[in-house]
C-alpha positions as CSV (number, residue, x, y, z in Angstrom):
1,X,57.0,68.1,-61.4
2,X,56.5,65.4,-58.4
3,X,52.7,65.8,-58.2
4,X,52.6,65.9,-62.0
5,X,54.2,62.3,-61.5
6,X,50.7,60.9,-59.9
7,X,48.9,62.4,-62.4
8,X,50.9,60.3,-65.5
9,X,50.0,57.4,-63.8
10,X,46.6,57.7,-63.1
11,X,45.4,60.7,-66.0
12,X,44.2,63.6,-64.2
13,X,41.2,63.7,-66.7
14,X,39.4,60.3,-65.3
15,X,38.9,62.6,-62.1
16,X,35.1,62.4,-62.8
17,X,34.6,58.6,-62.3
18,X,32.0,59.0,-60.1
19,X,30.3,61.8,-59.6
20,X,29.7,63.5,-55.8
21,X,26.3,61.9,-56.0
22,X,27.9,58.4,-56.2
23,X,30.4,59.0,-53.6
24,X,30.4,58.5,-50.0
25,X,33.1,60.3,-47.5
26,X,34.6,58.2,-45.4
27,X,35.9,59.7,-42.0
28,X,38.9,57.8,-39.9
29,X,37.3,57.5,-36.2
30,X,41.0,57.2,-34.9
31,X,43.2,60.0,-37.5
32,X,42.6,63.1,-38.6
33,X,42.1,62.1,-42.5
34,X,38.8,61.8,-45.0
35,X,38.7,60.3,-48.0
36,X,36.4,60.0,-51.0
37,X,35.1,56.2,-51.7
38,X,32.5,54.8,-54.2
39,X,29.3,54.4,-52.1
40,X,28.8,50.7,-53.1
41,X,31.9,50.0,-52.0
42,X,32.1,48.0,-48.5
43,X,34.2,48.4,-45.5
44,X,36.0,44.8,-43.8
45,X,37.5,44.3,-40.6
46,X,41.4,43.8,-41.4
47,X,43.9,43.6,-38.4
48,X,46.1,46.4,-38.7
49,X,44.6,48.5,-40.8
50,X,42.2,51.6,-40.1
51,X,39.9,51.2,-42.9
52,X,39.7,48.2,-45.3
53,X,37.5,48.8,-48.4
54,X,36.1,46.8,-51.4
55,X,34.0,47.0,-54.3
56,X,31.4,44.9,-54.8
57,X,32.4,41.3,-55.5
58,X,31.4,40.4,-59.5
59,X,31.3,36.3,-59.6
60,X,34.7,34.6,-59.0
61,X,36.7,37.9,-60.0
62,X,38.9,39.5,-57.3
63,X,37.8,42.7,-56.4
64,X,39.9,46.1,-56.4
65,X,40.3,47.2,-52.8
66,X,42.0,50.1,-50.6
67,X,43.4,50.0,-47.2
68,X,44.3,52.8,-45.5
69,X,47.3,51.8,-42.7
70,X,48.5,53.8,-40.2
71,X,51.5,54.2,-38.0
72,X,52.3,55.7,-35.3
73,X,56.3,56.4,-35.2
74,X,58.2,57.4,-32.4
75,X,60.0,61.0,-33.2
76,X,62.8,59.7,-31.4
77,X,63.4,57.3,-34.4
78,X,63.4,60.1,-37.0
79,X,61.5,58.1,-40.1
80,X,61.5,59.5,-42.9
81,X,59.5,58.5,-46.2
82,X,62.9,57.1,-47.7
83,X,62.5,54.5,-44.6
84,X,58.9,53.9,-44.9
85,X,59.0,53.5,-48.7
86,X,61.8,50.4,-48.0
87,X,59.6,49.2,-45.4
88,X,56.8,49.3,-47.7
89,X,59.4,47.0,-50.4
90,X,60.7,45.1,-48.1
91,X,56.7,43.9,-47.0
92,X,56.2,43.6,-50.9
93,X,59.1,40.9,-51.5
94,X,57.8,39.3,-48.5
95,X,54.4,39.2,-49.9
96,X,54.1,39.1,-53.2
97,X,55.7,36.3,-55.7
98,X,57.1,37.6,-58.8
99,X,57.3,41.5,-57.8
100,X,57.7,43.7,-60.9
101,X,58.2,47.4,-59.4
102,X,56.9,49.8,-62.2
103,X,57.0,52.8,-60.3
104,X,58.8,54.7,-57.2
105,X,58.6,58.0,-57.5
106,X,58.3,61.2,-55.2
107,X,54.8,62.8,-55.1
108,X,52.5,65.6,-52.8
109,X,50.1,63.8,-50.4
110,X,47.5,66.1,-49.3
111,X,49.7,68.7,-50.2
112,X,53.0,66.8,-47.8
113,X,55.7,65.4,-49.5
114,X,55.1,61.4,-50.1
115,X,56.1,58.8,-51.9
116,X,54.0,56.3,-54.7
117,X,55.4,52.8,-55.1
118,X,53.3,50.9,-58.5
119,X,54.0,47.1,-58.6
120,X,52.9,44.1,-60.2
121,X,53.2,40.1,-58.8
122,X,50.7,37.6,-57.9
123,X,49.7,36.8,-54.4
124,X,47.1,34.3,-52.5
125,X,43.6,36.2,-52.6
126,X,40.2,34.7,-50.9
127,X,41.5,31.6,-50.9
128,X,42.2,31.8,-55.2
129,X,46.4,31.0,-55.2
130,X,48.3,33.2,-57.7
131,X,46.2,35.8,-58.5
132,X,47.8,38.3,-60.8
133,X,47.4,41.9,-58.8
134,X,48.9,44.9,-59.7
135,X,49.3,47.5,-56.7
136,X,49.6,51.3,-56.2
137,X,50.8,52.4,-52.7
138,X,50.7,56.2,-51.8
139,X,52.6,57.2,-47.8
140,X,53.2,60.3,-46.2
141,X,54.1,61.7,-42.7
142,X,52.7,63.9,-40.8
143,X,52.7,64.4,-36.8
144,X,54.7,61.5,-36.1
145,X,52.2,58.9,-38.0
146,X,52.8,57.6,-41.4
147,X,49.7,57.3,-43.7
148,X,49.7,54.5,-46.2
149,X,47.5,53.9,-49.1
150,X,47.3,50.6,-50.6
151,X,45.1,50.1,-54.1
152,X,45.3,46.7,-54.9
153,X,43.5,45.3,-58.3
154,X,43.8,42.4,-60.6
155,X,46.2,43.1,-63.4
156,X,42.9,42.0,-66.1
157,X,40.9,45.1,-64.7
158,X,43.4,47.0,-63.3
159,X,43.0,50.0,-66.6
160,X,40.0,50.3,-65.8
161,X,40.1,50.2,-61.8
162,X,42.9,52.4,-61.8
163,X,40.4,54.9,-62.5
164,X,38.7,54.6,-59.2
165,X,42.4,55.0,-57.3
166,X,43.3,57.9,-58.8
167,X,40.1,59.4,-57.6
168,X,40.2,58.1,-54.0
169,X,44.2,59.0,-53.8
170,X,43.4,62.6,-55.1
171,X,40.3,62.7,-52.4
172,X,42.7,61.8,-49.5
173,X,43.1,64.8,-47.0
174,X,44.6,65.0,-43.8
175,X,43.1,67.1,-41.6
């Protein structure tokens, strides 16, 4: 029932967006995870995060992006995904003006229990102020590091970039 929850939100049938031909594998350098990315897609530096990647930018239009974040926790502090998921609102009510949450819901992660947050606001994007966005943020924990997936889109495209997410989120394994 909890991995069917990922699935409602991003149809399991839209799994063939781009075919393997199209795709490029992305390997961490510093964690044990690959993932699946559109091979016109483009990787930026961002402080803090481990891989920062865009689609191509189409005029003036924000483009949908993923970051891939993570943390190392001390097992001494005993996270659990309940604390990184209020983290991960608490940086969102920070961040993001007008924050609609849509979803919260327990999901699989590469097969580990996580967590999918699915929110809507507006936030300050390449220098455009109030840009609708709607975001999709998938965490799990494993060997003392939490793994946090950010998809971020504007709300105008976001049916049809949601596509994309859900085939990048499903292509996510940790090694």
């Amino acid at each position: 029932m909890k991995r069917a929850l990922l699935s409602a939100l991003l149809p399991a049938a839209l799994l063939s967006l781009f075919p393997a031909a199209q795709a490029a594998t992305f390997k961490s350098k510093a964690y044990p995870y690959t993932l699946s990315v559109p091979d016109d897609w483009q990787s930026k530096k961002v402080p803090g995060v481990d891989v920062a990647l865009a689609a191509p930018e189409a005029g003036k239009a924000v483009p949908p992006s993923l970051n891939v974040s993570v943390i190392k926790v001390l097992p001494a502090l005993k996270v659990t995904l309940s604390d990184v998921r209020l983290l991960m609102l608490k940086q969102a009510k920070e961040n993001v003006k007008d924050l609609n949450v849509l979803g919260d819901n327990d999901i699989s992660v590469s097969g580990l229990p996580g967590h999918l947050l699915n929110y809507l606001g507006s936030q300050q994007v390449g220098g455009q102020p109030g840009v609708p966005m709607h975001w999709i943020q998938i965490f799990t924990l494993k060997n003392n590091q939490a793994y946090i997936l950010t998809f971020a889109a504007p709300q105008a495209t976001f049916d049809q970039d949601k596509q994309i997410a859900n085939k990048m989120f499903n292509s996510f394994k940790i090694n």
